[in-house]
N, C-alpha and C positions, 0 to 999 in steps of 0.2 A: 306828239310833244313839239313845242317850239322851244329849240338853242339857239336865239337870235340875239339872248344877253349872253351864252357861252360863247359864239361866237364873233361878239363882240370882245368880250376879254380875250379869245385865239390872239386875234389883230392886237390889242394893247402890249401884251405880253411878249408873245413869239413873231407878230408880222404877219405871218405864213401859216395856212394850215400844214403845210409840209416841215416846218422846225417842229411845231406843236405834236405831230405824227411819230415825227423821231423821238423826240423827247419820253412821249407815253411809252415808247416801246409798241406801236403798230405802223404797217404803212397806209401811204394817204388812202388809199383803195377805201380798206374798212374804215379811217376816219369820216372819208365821206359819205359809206353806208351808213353808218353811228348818227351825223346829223343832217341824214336825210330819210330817217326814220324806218331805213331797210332793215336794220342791224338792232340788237338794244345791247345796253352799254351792260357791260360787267360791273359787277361790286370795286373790284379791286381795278379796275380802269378809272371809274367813278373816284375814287379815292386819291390815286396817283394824280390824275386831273385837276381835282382841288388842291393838292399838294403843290403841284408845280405852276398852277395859273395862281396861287394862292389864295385859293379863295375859301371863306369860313364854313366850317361843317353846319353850321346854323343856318345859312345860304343856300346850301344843295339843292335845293329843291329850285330855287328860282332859278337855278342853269340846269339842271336834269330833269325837272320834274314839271315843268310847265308847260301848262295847255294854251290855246289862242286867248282863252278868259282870263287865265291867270296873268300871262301879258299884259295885255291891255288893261288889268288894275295894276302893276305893276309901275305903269309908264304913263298913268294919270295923278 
């Protein structure tokens, strides 16, 4: 999966993947295994995440669920 638009909203939102970390209720460790594809995201991570980055349940997918393809149709 590529989070290079969730990770772009981390930066808008929080600054820091480390506020963003606190925020979820995990530390930066597993945040960085989550996107960097070590780890997969929980339901209930997933949900807090959009919650607090605010982003629409009609969206998920474009910050969890996105492949290099989907990307790149994404950002044309």
């Amino acid at each position: 999966m590529s989070y290079s638009k969730l990770r772009g909203r981390i930066r808008e939102v929080f600054e820091t993947n480390e506020k963003f970390s606190k925020d979820l209720g995990i530390n930066i460790t597993s945040l960085s295994a989550k996107l960097n594809n070590k780890t997969p995201w929980k339901r209930e991570e997933i949900e807090k995440a959009c919650e607090i980055l605010s982003i629409p349940i009609e969206d998920v997918h474009l910050y969890f669920f996105c492949t290099k393809s989907c990307e790149n149709a994404t950002t044309k």
